[in-house]
C-alpha positions as YAML, in Angstrom:
chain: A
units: angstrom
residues:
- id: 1
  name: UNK
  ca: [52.48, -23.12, -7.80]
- id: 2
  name: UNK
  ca: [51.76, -25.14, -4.79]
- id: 3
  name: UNK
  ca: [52.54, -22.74, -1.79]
- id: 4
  name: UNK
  ca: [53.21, -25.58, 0.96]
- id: 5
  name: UNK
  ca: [52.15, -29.16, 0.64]
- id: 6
  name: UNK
  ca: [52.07, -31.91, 2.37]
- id: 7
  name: UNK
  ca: [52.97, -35.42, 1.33]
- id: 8
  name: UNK
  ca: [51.72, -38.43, 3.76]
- id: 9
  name: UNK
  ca: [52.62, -36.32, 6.69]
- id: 10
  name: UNK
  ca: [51.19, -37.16, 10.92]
- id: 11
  name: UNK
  ca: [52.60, -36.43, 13.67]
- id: 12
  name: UNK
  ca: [52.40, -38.52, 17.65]
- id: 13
  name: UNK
  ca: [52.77, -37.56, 20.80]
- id: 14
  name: UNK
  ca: [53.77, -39.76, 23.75]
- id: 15
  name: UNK
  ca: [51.48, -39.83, 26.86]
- id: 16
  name: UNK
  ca: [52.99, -41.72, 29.26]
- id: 17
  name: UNK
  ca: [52.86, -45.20, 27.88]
- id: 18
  name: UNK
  ca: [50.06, -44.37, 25.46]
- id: 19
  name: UNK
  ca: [50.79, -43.15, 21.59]
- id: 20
  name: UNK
  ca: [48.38, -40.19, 20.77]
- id: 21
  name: UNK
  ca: [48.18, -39.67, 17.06]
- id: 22
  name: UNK
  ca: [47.11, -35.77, 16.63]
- id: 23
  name: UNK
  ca: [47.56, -36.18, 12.47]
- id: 24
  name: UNK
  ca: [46.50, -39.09, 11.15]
- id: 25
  name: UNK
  ca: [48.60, -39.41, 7.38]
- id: 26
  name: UNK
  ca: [47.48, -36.29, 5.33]
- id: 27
  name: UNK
  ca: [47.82, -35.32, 1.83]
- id: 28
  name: UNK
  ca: [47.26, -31.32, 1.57]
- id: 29
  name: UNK
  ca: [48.46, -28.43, -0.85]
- id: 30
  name: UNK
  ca: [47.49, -24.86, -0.94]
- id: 31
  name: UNK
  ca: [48.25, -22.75, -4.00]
- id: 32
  name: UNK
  ca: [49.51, -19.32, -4.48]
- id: 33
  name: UNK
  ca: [46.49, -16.98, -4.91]
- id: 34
  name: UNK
  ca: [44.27, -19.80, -2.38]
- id: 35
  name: UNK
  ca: [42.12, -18.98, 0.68]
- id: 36
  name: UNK
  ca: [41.34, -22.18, 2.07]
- id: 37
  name: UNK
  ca: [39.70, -22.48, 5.94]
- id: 38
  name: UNK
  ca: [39.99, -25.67, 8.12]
- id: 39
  name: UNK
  ca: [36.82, -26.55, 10.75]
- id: 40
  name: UNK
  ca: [36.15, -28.61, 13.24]
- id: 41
  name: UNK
  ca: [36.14, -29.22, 16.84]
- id: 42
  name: UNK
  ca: [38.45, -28.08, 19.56]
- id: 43
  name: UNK
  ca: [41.10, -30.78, 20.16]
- id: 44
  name: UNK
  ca: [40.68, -32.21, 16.45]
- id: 45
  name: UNK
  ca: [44.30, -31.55, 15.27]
- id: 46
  name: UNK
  ca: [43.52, -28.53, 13.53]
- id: 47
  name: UNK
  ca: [46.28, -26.40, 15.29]
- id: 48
  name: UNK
  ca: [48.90, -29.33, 15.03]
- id: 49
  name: UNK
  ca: [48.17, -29.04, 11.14]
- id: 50
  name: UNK
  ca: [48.67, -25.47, 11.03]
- id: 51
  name: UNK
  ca: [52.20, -25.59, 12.97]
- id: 52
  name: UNK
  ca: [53.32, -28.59, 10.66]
- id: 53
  name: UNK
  ca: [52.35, -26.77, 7.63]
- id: 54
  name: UNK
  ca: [53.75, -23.58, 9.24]
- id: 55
  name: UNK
  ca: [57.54, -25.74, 10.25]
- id: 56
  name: UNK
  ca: [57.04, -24.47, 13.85]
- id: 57
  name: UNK
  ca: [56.94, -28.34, 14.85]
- id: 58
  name: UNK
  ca: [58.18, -31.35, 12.47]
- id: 59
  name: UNK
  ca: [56.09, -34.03, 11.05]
- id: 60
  name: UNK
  ca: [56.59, -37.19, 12.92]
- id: 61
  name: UNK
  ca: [56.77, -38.80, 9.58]
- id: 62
  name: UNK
  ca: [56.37, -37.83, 6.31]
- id: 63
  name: UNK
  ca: [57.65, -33.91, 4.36]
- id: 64
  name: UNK
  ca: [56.43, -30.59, 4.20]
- id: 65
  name: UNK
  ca: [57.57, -28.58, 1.19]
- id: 66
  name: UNK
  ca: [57.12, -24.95, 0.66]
- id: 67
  name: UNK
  ca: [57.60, -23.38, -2.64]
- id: 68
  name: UNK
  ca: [58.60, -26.74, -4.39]
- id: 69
  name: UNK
  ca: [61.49, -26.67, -1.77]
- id: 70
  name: UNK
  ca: [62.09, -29.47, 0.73]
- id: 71
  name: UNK
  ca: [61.04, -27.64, 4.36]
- id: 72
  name: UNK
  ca: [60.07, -29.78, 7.09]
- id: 73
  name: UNK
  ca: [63.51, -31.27, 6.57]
- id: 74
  name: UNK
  ca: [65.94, -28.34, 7.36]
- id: 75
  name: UNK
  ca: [68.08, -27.27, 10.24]
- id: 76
  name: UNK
  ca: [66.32, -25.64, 12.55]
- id: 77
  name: UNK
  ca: [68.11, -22.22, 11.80]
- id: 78
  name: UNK
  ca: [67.82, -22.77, 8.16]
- id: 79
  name: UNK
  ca: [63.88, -23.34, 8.78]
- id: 80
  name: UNK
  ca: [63.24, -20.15, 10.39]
- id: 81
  name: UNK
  ca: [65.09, -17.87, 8.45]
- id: 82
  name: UNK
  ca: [62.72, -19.87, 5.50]
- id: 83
  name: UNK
  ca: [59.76, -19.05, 7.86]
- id: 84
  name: UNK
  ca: [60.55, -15.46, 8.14]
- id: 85
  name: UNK
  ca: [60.79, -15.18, 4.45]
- id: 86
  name: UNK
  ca: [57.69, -16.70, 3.54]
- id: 87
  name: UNK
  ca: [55.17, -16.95, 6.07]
- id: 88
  name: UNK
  ca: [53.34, -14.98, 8.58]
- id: 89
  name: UNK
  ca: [51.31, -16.56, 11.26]
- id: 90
  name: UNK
  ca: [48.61, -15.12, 13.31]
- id: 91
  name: UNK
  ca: [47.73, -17.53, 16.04]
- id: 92
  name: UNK
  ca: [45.39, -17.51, 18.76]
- id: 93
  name: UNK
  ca: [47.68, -16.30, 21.34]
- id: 94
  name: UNK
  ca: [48.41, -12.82, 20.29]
- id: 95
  name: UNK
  ca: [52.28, -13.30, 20.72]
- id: 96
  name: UNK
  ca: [53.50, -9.33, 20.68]
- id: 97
  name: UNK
  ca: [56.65, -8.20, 22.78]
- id: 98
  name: UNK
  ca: [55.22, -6.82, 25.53]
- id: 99
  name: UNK
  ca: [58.35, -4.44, 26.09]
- id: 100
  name: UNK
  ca: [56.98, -2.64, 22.16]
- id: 101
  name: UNK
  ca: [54.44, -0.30, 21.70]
- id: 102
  name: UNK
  ca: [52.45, -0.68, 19.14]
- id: 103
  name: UNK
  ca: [54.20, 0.87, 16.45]
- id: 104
  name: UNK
  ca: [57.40, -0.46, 17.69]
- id: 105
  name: UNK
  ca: [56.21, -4.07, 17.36]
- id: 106
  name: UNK
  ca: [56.68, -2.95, 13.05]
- id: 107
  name: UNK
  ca: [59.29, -1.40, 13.38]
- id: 108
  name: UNK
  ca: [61.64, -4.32, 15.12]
- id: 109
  name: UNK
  ca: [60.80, -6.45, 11.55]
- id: 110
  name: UNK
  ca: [62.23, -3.14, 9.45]
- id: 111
  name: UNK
  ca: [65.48, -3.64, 11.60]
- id: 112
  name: UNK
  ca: [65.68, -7.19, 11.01]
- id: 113
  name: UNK
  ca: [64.29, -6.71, 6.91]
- id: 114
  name: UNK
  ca: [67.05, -3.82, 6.99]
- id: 115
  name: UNK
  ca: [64.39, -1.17, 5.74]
- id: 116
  name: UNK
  ca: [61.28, 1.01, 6.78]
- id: 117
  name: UNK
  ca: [58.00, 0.71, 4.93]
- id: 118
  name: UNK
  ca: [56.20, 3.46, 6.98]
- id: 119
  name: UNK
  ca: [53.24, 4.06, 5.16]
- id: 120
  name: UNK
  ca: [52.68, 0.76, 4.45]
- id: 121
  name: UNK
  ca: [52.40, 0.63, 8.08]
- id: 122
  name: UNK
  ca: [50.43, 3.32, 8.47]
- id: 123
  name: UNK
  ca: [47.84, 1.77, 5.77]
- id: 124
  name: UNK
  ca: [47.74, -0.93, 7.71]
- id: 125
  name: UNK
  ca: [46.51, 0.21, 11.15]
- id: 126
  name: UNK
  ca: [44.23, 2.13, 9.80]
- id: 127
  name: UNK
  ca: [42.59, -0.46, 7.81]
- id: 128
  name: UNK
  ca: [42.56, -2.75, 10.85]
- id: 129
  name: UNK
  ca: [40.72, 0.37, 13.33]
- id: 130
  name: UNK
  ca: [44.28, 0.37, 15.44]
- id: 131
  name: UNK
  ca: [46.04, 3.69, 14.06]
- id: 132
  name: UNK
  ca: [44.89, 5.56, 17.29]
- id: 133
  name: UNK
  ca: [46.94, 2.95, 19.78]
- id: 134
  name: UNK
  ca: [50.18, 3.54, 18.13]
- id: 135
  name: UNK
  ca: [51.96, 4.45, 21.66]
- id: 136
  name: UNK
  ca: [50.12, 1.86, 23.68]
- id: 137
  name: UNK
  ca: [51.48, -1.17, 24.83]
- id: 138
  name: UNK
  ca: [49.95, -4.71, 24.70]
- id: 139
  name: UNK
  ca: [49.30, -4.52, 28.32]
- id: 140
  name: UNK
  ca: [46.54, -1.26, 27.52]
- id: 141
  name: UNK
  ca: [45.17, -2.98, 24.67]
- id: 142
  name: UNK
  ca: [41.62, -5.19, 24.70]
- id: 143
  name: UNK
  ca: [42.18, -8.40, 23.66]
- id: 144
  name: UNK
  ca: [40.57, -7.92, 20.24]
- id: 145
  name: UNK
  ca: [42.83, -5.10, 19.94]
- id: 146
  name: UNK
  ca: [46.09, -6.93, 20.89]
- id: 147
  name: UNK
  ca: [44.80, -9.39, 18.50]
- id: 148
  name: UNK
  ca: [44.53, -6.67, 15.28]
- id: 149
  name: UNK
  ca: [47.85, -5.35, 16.06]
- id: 150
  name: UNK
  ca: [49.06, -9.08, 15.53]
- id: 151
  name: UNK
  ca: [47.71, -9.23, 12.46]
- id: 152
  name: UNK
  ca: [49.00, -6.02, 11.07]
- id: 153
  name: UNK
  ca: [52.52, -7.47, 12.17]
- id: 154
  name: UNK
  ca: [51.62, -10.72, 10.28]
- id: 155
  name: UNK
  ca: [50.82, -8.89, 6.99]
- id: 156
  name: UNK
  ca: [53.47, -6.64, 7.48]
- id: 157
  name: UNK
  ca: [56.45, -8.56, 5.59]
- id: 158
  name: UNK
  ca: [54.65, -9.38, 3.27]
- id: 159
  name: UNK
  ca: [54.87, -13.12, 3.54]
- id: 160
  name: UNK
  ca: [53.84, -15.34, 0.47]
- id: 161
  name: UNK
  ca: [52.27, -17.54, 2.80]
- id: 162
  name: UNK
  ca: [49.75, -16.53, 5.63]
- id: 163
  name: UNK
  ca: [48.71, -19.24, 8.17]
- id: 164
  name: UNK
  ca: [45.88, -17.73, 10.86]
- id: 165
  name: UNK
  ca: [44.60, -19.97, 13.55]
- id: 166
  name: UNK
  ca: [41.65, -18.70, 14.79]
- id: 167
  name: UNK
  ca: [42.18, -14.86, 13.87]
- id: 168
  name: UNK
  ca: [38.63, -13.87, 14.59]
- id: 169
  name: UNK
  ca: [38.20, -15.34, 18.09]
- id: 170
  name: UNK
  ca: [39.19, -11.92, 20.17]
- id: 171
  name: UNK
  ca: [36.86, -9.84, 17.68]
- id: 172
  name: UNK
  ca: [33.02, -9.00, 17.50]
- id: 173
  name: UNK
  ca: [31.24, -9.73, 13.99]
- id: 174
  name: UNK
  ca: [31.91, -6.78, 12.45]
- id: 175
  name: UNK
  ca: [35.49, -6.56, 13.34]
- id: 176
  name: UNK
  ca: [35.33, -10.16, 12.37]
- id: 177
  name: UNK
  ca: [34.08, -10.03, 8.61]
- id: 178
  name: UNK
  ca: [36.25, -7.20, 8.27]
- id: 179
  name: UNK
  ca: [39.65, -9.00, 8.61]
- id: 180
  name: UNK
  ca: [37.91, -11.91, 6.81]
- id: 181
  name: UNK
  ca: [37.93, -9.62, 3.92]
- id: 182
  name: UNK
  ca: [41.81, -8.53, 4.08]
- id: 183
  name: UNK
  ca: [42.80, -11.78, 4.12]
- id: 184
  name: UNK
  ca: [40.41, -12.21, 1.34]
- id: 185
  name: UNK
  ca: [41.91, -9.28, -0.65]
- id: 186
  name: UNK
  ca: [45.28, -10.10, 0.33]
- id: 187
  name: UNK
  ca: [44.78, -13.82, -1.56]
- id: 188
  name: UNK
  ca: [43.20, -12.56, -4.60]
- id: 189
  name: UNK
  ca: [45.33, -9.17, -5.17]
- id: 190
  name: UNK
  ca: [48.79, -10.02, -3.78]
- id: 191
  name: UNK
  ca: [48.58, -13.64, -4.94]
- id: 192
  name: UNK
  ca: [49.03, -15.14, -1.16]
- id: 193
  name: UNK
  ca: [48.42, -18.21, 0.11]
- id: 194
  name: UNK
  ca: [46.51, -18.67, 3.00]
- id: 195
  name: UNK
  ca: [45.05, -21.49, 5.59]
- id: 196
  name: UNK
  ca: [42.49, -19.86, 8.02]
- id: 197
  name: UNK
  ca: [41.90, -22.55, 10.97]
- id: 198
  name: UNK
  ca: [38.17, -20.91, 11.80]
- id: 199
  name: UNK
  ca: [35.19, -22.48, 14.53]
- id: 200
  name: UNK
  ca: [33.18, -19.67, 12.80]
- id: 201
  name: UNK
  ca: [31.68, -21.59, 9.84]
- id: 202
  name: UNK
  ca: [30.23, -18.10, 8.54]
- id: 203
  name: UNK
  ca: [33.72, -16.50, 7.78]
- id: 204
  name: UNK
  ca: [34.21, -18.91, 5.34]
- id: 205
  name: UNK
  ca: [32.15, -18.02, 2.52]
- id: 206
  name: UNK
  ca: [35.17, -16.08, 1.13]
- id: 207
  name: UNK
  ca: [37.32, -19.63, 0.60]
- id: 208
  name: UNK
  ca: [37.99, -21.26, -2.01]
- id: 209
  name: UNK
  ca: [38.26, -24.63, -0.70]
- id: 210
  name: UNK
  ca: [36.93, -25.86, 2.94]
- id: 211
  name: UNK
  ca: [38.33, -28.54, 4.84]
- id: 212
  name: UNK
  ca: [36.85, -30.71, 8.08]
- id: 213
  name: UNK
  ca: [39.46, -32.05, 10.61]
- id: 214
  name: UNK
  ca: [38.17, -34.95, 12.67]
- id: 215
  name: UNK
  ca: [40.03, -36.57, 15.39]
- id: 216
  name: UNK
  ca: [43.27, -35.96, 13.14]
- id: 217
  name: UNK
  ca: [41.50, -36.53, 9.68]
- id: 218
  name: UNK
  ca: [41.48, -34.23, 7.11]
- id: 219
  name: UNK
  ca: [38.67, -34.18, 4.51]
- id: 220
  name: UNK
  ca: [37.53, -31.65, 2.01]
- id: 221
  name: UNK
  ca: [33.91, -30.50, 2.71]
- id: 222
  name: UNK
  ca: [33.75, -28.03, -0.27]
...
């Protein structure tokens, strides 16, 4: 099943008097069970794809669907509650309440899911090198710390859908390669679909597909 997909969707911006066109018409789908990474440059409209695809901005023209299901078209409220549902996002910007610890930052989704999945949790800082920092808050953490914790909040619904814009960029290579590899895992043995927006072009020898964006062009490349 196609996980989101995007039919003849770009989106503008207005500059003054000028028109800047950040996503040039695109065709895209990602299927369930799909690791697919996006390259290119900085400034190349490979974050504006990601929050499209992701419904955390609308397409200037065009429709987003997730699941089959009209998205890019909702209510605002009717969008995020889809969002929460579906898809977790780890974006550049770590984005953790800085008011949480650690742990904390887990447990505020089990009050809004309405139940605990502890060792689940557990599992999951341990794989990701952060069980040790449960009582810290973001504010004590490194920044490729901060950015693992985000992660382990990402997976932690267990969204259908994981979009990850630049994960990696906090991390050294071994740190690196080793989230590479849970996302990896978490495509092929949960059945996930996921777009990795990556500089790194040696991270993605785990995708299935690779795709170029170019001054708001999207292209396969492999």
């Amino acid at each position: 099943m196609k996980a989101i997909e995007l039919i003849n969707v770009s989106k503008f911006f207005q500059d003054g008097d000028q028109t800047i066109e950040a996503l040039k018409p695109t065709n895209f789908s990602v299927n369930d069970g799909e690791f697919v990474a996006i390259v290119g440059p900085s400034g190349s409209g490979k974050s504006t794809f990601l929050t499209l695809s992701g419904g955390l901005q609308s397409p200037s023209q065009g429709e987003v669907r997730v699941k089959g299901q009209a998205f890019s078209s909702l209510k605002e409220k009717d969008r995020a509650k889809r969002r929460f549902q579906e898809i977790g996002f780890i974006l550049q910007a770590s984005n953790l309440i800085p008011y949480l610890t650690v742990k904390d930052q887990l447990r505020l989704v089990d009050k809004i899911q309405g139940h605990s999945q502890a060792a689940y949790a557990q599992d999951l800082f341990q794989e990701l090198g952060v069980d040790h920092l449960l009582n810290k808050y973001p504010a004590d953490l490194s920044g490729g710390e901060r950015q693992r914790v985000a992660i382990a909040r990402a997976l932690y619904p267990k969204p259908t859908i994981i979009l990850a814009d630049e994960p990696t960029a906090s991390l050294d290579s071994q740190r690196a390669f080793e989230v590479v590899n849970i996302l990896d895992r978490e495509s092929k043995e949960k059945n996930k679909a996921i777009i990795m927006v990556t500089h790194d072009t040696r991270l993605i020898k785990h995708c299935d597909r690779v795709f170029e964006m170019r001054d708001g062009v999207l292209e396969e490349s492999r």
